[in-house]
C-alpha positions in Angstrom: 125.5 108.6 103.0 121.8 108.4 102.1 121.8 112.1 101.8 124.9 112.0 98.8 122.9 109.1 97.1 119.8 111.3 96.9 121.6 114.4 95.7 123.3 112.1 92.9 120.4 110.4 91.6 118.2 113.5 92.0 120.8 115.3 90.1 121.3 112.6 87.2 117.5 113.0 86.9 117.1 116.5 86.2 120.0 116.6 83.3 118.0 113.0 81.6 114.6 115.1 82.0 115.4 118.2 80.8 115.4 117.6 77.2 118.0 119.5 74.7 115.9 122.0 72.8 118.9 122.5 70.4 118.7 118.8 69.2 117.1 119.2 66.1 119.2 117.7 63.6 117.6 117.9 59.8 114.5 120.7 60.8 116.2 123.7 59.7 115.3 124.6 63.6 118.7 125.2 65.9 116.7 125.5 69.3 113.0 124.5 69.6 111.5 125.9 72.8 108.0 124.2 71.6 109.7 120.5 73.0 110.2 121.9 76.3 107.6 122.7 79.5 106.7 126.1 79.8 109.7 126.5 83.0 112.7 125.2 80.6 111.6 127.3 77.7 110.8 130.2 80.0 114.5 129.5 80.9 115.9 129.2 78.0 114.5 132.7 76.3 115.9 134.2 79.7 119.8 132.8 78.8 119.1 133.8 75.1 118.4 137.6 76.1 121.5 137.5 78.4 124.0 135.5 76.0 122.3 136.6 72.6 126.0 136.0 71.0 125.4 131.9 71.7 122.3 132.7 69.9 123.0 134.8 67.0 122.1 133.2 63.5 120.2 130.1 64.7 116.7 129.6 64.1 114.7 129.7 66.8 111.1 127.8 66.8 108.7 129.6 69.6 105.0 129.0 70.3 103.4 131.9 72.5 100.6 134.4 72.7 101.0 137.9 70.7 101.6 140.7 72.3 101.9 144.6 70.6 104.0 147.8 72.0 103.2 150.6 69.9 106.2 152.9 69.9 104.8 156.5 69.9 108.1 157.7 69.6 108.1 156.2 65.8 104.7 155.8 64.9 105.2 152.2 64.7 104.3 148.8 66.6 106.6 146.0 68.0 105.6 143.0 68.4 106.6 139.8 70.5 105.8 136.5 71.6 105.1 135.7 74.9 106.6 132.8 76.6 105.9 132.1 80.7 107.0 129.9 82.8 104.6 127.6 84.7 102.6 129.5 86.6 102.5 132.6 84.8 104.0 135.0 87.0 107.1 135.7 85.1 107.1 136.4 81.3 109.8 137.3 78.4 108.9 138.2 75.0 111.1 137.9 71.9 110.3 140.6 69.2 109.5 139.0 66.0 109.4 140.7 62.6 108.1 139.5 59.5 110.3 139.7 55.8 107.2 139.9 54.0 104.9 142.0 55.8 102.4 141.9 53.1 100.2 139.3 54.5 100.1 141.2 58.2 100.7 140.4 61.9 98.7 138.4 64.1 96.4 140.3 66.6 96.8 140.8 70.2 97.0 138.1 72.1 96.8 135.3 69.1 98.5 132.2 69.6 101.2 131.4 67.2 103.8 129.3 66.3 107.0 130.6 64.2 110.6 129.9 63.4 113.0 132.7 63.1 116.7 133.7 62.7 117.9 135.2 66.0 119.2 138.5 65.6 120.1 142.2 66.9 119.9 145.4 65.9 121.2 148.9 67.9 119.0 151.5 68.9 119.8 154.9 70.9 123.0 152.8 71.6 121.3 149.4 73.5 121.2 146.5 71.2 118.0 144.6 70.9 117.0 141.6 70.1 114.4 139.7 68.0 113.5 136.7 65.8 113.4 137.5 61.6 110.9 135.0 60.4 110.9 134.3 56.6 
């Protein structure tokens, strides 16, 4: 009996603690990964990249650390921000690109805080994702 108590009230706790990152009602900001620890946003990037159609057109609010993949097969560079979970042995990145890129990207490994529209595009027949900050 002590055992189905536990497992209730241990349960009830995790779903009041988690936090809703899509409860941002009046930001402009559809999911905000900057509320939660570095495990639920972690998670929550992880479900975005494997059910990108919940995600498609909502603005996303990330903070992370830079990181660029030059593309030799184009000449060009893609770049993403990093989010880990806790301990920092597992990492996703979310490509981000800029509507004005006038004003640059932000180097290597610079920390930064942006909010994008989710979106896809198809390459060599995969379909990839990545945030389209204004």
């Amino acid at each position: 009996m002590f055992k189905k108590i536990f497992i209730l009230v241990f349960t009830c706790f995790i779903f009041v603690s988690c936090g809703n990152p899509q409860s941002n009602v009046g930001t402009g900001v559809d999911v905000d990964l900057t509320k939660l620890n570095a495990t639920l946003a972690y998670a929550e990037v992880t479900n975005m990249l494997t059910t990108p159609k919940d995600y498609l057109g909502k603005m996303i609010k990330v903070k992370g650390a830079v990181y660029e993949q030059p593309d030799p097969s184009t000449g060009t560079v893609d770049r993403f921000v990093i989010i880990q979970d806790v301990q920092s042995c597992c990492v996703q990145g979310l490509e981000f690109r800029f509507t004005d890129e006038s004003h640059g990207y932000p180097k290597q490994d610079e920390v930064i805080e942006i909010v994008g529209e989710f979106k896809g595009y198809v390459e060599d027949l995969t379909t990839y994702y990545y945030l389209q900050v204004n």
